[in-house]
N, C-alpha and C positions, 0 to 999 in steps of 0.2 A: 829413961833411956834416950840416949840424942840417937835423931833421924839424921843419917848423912843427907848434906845439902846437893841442889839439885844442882848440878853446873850446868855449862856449858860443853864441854866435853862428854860427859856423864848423857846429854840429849843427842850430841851428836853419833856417838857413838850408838846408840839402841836405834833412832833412825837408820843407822845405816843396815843393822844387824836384820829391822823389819824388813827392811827393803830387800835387800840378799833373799831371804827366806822369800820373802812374797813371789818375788820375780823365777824364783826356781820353780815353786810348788805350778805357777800359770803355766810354765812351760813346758813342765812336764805331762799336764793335765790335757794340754793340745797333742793335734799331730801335726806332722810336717808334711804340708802337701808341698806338688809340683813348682809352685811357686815364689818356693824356703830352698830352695835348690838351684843352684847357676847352670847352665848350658853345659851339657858333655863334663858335669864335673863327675859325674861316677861312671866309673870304667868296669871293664870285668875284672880286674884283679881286688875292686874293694866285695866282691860280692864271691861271698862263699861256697865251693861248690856243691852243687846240688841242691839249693838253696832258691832259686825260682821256679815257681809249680804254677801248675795252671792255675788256682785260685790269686794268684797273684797276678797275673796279665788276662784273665778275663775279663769281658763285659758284662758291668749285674745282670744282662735277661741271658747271658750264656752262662751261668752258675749254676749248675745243674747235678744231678749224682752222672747223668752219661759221662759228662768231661772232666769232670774233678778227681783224674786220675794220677794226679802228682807228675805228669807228663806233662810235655808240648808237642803237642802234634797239631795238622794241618787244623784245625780246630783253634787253634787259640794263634795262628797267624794270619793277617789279614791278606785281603787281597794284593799282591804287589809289593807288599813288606819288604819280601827277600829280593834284594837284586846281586845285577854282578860286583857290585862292590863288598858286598855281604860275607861273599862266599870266597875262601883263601882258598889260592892255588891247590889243584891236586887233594882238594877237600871231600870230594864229591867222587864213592867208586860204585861198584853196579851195583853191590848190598844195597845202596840206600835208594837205590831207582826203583820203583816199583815196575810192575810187568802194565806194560802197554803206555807207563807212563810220560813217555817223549815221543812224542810226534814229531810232521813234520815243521807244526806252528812253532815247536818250542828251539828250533837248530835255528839259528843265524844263516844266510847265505854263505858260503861259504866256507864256513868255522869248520866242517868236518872234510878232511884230507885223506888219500893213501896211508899218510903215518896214524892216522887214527882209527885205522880199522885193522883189527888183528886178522892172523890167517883162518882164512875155512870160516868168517865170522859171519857172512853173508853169501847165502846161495839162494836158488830160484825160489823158493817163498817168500824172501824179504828182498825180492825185486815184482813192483808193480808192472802189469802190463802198458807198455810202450813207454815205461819210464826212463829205457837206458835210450839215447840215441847216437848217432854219428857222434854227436858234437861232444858227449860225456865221455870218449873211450879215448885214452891216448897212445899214441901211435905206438902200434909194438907191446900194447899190452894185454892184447889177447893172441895166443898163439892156439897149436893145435889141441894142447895139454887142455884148457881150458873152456873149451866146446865138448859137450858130451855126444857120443853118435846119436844120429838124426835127431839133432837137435835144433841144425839149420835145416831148414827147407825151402822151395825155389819162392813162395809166396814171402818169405823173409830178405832176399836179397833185392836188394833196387836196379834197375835195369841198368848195365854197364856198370855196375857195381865192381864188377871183380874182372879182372886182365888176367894178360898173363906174367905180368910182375906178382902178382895176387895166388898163382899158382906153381907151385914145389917142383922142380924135376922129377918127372915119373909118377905121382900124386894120381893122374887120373888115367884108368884105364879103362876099356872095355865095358866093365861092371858099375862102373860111375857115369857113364853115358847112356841115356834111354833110348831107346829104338825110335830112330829115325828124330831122335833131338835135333843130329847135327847132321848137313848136306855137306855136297862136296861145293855147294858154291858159296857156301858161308865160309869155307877157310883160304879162298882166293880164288880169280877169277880161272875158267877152263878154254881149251881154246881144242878145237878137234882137227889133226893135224891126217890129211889126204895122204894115200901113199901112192905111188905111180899103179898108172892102168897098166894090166898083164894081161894080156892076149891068149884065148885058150885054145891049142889046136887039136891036135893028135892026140896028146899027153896031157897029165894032169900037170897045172901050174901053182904057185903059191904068190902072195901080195903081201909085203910091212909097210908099215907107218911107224915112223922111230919121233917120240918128244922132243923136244929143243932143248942142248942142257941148261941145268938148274929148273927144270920143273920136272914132275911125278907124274908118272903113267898111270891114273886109273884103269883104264874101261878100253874096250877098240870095240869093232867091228868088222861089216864090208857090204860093198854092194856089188852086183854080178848081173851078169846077162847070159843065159843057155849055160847057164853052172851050177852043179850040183858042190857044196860044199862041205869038205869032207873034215875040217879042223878050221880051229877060229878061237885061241888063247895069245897070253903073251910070249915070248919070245922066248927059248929056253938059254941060247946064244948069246944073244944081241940085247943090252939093257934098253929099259925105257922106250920095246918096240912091242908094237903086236902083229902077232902073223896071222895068217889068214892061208889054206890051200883048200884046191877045188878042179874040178874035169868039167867039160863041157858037157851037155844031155844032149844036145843033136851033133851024131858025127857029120853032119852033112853041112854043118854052117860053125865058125870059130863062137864062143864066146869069151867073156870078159870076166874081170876081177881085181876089184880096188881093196886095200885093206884100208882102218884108219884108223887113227890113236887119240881117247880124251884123255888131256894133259893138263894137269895142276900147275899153275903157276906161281912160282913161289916168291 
């Protein structure tokens, strides 16, 4: 029987065939770690979903039966892993926030707005004491609606706080005012206006003192000499007067009788 001859083609050819075979079998028999992989070349779309579990992004001493629940949870993400770049817009709603979970370390300074707080979503337990001040309120944006009765009190207002730009037509009456809060010399000065002397002879005489206009009559009085004083109110006639009438007590000598008016200047 002839042995076909060994060529040249015949050697090259099974070299090349071992070689194929060998170079496959090594490389299959390996794994492909992190540095058989170029920068950012797998994305999420080559990766199947539901197809990374915890046993796949754990650390060997955190391979444990606790966390090896085919999940990712705060467990299998490191410190600081997730930032804002992380997270797409409008990703993030209150299901996924835990209770008590955002504080006030985890807000930005001023990232949260009026537009970001729904109605009714914030009332006096989720305001800390002396947390609101002058300078957080803006102008007009607390009205009557928005205060609950006696909920200010006077140890709440700062002195000269509130004018009377600060207070409603007809808002405070009577019943809003404490006893003896308010004098008459705190709402403008008083000035006590003398009425001429009357002379008492025979007969009973009477004495006014009329305010100067544009101020308010409080109060009058008088003063007398050998008089007995029989009336002493305001004027029933004559505005912004007080009268004053009286007889002398010894008929054997005149006396006298002054009325006089305190007067609010306004």
């Amino acid at each position: 029987m002839n042995r076909p001859k060994l060529t040249y083609s015949n050697v090259t050819s099974t070299l090349a065939l071992m070689i194929a075979l060998g170079g496959t079998s090594a490389y299959a028999a390996g794994e492909i770690g992190s540095v058989d992989i170029a920068d950012n070349a797998i994305k999420s779309r080559h990766i199947q979903a539901q197809e990374v579990k915890s046993v796949d992004v754990l650390d060997e001493t955190l391979k444990s039966v606790d966390v090896l629940d085919e999940t990712l949870t705060a467990h299998d993400i490191g410190q600081d892993a997730v930032a804002q770049p992380e997270i797409a817009a409008n990703s993030v709603y209150s299901s996924e926030i835990g209770t008590n979970a955002v504080g006030e370390d985890e807000i930005q300074f001023g990232s949260v707005t009026r537009d970001d707080i729904a109605s009714g979503a914030v009332d006096s337990l989720e305001i800390a004491f002396d947390a609101v001040g002058s300078s957080e309120i803006a102008g007009g944006a607390v009205g009557g609606e928005e205060i609950a009765p006696d909920a200010v009190s006077s140890s709440k207002i700062a002195t000269n706080a509130v004018g009377s730009s600060e207070i409603g037509f007809n808002t405070v009456g009577a019943e809003e005012i404490q006893f003896g809060a308010v004098r008459a010399g705190e709402l403008g000065s008083i000035t006590r206006i003398l009425g001429p002397l009357t002379t008492i002879s025979s007969e009973g005489r009477s004495s006014t003192a009329t305010c100067p206009e544009g101020s308010t009559l409080l109060s009058g009085g008088y003063g007398s000499v050998n008089a007995t004083i029989e009336d002493s109110r305001p004027a029933s006639t004559i505005p912004q007067t007080w009268f004053v009438k009286g007889r002398r007590d010894n008929l054997e000598s005149d006396g006298s009788l002054r009325a006089y008016a305190l007067c609010l200047n306004g």
